[in-house]
N, C-alpha and C positions, 0 to 999 in steps of 0.2 A: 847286497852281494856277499856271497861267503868265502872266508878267506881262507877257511880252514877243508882245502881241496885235500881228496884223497889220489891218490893212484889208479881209482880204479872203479868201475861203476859198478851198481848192481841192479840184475836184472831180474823181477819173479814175474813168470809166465804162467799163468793158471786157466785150461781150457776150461768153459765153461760145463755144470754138472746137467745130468742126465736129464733130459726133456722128455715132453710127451709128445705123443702120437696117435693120443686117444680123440681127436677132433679134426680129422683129414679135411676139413675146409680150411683150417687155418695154414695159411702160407710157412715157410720153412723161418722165415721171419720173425714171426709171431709167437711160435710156440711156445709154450712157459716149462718152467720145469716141473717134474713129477713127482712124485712122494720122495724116491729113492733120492732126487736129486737134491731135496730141499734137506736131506739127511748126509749126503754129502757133504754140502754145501757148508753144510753146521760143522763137519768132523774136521775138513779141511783149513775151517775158519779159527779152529784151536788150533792146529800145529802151523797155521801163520801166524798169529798172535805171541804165540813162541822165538818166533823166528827175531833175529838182529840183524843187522838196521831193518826196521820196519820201511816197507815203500811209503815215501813218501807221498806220491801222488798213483791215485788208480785210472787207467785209462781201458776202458770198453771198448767193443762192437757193442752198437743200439740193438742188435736180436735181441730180443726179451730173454730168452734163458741164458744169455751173456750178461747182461746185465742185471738180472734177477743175483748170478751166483757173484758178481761185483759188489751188488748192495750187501750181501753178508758178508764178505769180505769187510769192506768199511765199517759196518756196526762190530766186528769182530777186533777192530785195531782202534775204534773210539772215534771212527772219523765221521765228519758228517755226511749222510750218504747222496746230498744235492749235491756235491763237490765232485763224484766222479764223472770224471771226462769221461767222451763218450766219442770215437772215430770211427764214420763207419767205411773207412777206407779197412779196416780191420776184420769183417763181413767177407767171407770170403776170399781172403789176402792171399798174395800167393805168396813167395819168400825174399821175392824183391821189394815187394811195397809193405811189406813186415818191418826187412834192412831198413827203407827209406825212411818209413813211421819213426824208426825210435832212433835214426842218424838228425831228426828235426828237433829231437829232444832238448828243452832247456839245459844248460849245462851246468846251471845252479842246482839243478834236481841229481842226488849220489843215488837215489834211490828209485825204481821207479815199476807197479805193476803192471801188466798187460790181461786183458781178460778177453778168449776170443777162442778159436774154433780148430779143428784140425780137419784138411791135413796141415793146412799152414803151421803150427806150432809147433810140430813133431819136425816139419823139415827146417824150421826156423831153431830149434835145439839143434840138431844134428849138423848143424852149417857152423854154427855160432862155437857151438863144444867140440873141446877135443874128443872125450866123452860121447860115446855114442846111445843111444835110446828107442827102444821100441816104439813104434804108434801109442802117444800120451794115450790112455784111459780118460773118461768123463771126469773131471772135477781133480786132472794130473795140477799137482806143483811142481814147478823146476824154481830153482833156484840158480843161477848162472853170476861169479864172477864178472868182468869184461877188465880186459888189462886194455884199458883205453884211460884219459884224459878229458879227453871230450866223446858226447854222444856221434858226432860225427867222424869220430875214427873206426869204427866200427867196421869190422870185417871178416870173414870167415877163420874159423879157429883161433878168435881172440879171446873166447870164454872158458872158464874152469867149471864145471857141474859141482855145484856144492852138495844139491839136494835136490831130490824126486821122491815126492810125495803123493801120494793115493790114496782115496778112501777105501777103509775095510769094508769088503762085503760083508752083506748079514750073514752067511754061511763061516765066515772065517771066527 
């Protein structure tokens, strides 16, 4: 157990990158991500590996292009990528069962990613932040603060928006 609690937890939220839609048999489930995404995924995966405290633990939605843009993630901070959690309460979540997900949160863990979909994300940042934010873009980082203690204090406008991060398009 760690003795050395901070004040405050941290939260990085990263919706998953741009998927395809080139194979209309595969369910919304299924689909993997697309050239663009997997170029994302890599741009995104540097300016987390940047980032301090790194998350300590990655937690997913099972949809393949959630946790296709998780396993870069992991190979981008050194972690081993069997190790991401994977909830598929997270699939779909609306912004109560987002709250609930990460009020279950060990409270040994300061640090902790989430990797999952929007709209859930975008209204789980704007609930959470005083900071408010557009509709996350494919492959958004936020970065959020939480002036809590425990995972389970958690409550609307308890976070600070540190960072929102995006990948560059090829035009820019």
């Amino acid at each position: 157990m760690s003795t050395n609690k901070s004040n405050f937890k941290l939260l990085y939220l990263l919706r998953h990158a741009k998927s395809s839609w080139a194979d209309h048999s595969m369910s919304d489930f299924e689909r993997p991500l697309n050239k663009r995404g997997i170029q994302q995924a890599s741009q995104i995966a540097a300016i987390l590996a940047s980032k301090e405290p790194r998350p300590q633990v990655i937690i997913s939605s099972p949809a393949n292009r959630a946790f296709s843009t998780a396993k870069t993630m992991a190979v981008a901070l050194g972690s081993d990528k069997s190790k991401i959690g994977s909830d598929k309460r997270i699939y779909e979540a609306n912004i109560q069962t987002l709250m609930y997900l990460i009020q279950e949160l060990d409270d040994d863990l300061e640090s902790v990613m989430l990797v999952g979909h929007n709209p859930g994300f975008s209204h789980l940042v704007n609930t959470l932040s005083r900071q408010k934010v557009a509709p996350l873009p494919t492959c958004s980082l936020i970065q959020l603060r939480l002036d809590i203690n425990q995972w389970s204090e958690l409550e609307a406008e308890c976070a600070e928006l540190l960072s929102a991060d995006a990948p560059k398009r090829e035009d820019q």
